[in-house]
N, C-alpha and C positions, 0 to 999 in steps of 0.2 A: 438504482445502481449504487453500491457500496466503494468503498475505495478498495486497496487493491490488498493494502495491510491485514481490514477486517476478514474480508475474505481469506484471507491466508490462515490467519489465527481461527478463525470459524472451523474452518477445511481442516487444521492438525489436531487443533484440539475441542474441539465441539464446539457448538453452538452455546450451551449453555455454561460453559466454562467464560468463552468471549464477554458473554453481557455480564457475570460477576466480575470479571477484569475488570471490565471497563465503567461497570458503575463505581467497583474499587476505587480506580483510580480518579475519577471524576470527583468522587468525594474528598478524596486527598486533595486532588488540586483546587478543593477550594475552600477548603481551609488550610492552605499553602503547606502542607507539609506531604511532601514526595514520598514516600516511603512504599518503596514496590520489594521488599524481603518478602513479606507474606505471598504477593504472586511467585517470586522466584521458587520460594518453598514449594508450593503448590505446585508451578510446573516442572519444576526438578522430581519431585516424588510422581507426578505422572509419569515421566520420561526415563528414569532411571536404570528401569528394569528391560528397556527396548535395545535391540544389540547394534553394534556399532552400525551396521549396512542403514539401516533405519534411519539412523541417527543422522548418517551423511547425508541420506536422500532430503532429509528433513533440510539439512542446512543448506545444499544445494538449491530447492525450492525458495529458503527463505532469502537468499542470495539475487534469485532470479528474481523476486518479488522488488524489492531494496533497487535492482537496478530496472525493473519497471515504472515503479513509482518516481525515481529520477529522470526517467527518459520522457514520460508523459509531463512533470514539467518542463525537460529543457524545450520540446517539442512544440509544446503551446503556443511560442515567440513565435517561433517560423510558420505556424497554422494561421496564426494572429496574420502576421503579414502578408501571408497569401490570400485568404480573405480579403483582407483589405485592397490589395491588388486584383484580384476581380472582379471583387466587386468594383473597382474606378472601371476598370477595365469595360466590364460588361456596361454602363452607365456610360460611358464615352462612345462607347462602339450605337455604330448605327442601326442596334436589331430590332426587329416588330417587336414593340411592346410589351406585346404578349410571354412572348420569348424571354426579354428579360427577366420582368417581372417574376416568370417561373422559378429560372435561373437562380434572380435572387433571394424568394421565398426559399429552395431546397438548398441553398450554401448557407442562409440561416441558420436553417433547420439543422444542416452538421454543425456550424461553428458553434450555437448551442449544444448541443453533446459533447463539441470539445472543452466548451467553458467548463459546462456543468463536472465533466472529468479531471479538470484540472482544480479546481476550485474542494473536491470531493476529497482528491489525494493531495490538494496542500495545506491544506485545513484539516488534520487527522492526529491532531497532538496526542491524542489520551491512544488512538491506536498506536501512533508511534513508537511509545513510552512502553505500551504492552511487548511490539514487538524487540524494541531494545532489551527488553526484561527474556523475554523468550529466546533473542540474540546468543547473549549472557548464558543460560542456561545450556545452549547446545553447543557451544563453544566448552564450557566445563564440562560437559558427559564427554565431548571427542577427548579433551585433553587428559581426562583421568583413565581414560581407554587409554589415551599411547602412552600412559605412564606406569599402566600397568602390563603391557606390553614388553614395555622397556625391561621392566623389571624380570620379568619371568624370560 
């Protein structure tokens, strides 16, 4: 399972656009110098010639992503806690065993998926950076659309 970013950028703009990104950027950040123009370039000249409706849908999705990836952290906390209260919970309570034990091996089982998802989309620097760059870009095709709009 991927984070939620990669996926998004995979999904708009291919597959193999993503892993030049991101090896891009990966390189940059470690030899400390950020320089994401080249991707801006590069997804602006893919994106430029798509018409406005595209374009919305595009930011709309990317929108819905951003507040995915926020919710899935805020989320975590309250997962965390609930777990944790179960599990006392089931461990205090007087069930056969067996039962427990179940119990507590399949709320592992999710609470790991939740980790593993939180930990996948909070640790996602070099996607993030991509999507910020991608942000950027469909933000300036809407704006030189309603400016040309304006105008005519």
């Amino acid at each position: 399972m991927s984070n939620v970013f990669k996926k998004l950028i995979s999904k708009e703009l291919g597959e193999v656009n993503y892993h030049r990104y991101f090896s891009f950027v990966k390189k940059s950040m470690e030899v400390k110098k950020a320089d994401s123009q080249l991707i801006y370039n590069d997804i602006y000249e893919k994106l430029k010639y798509r018409d406005l409706k595209a374009i919305t849908k595009m930011h709309n999705r990317l929108n819905d992503t951003m507040l995915l990836a926020f919710r899935i952290s805020k989320n975590f906390f309250f997962a965390f806690l609930f777990y944790l209260a179960a599990s006392v919970f089931l461990i205090v309570k007087d069930l056969l065993p067996e039962v427990t034990i179940v119990a507590l091996i399949l709320m592992n089982i999710c609470f790991i998926y939740k980790t593993y998802e939180f930990i996948a989309n909070k640790f996602c620097y070099v996607d993030a950076q991509i999507v910020l760059v991608y942000k950027a870009v469909l933000d300036r095709i809407i704006l030189n659309e309603r400016k040309e709009t304006q105008l005519k």
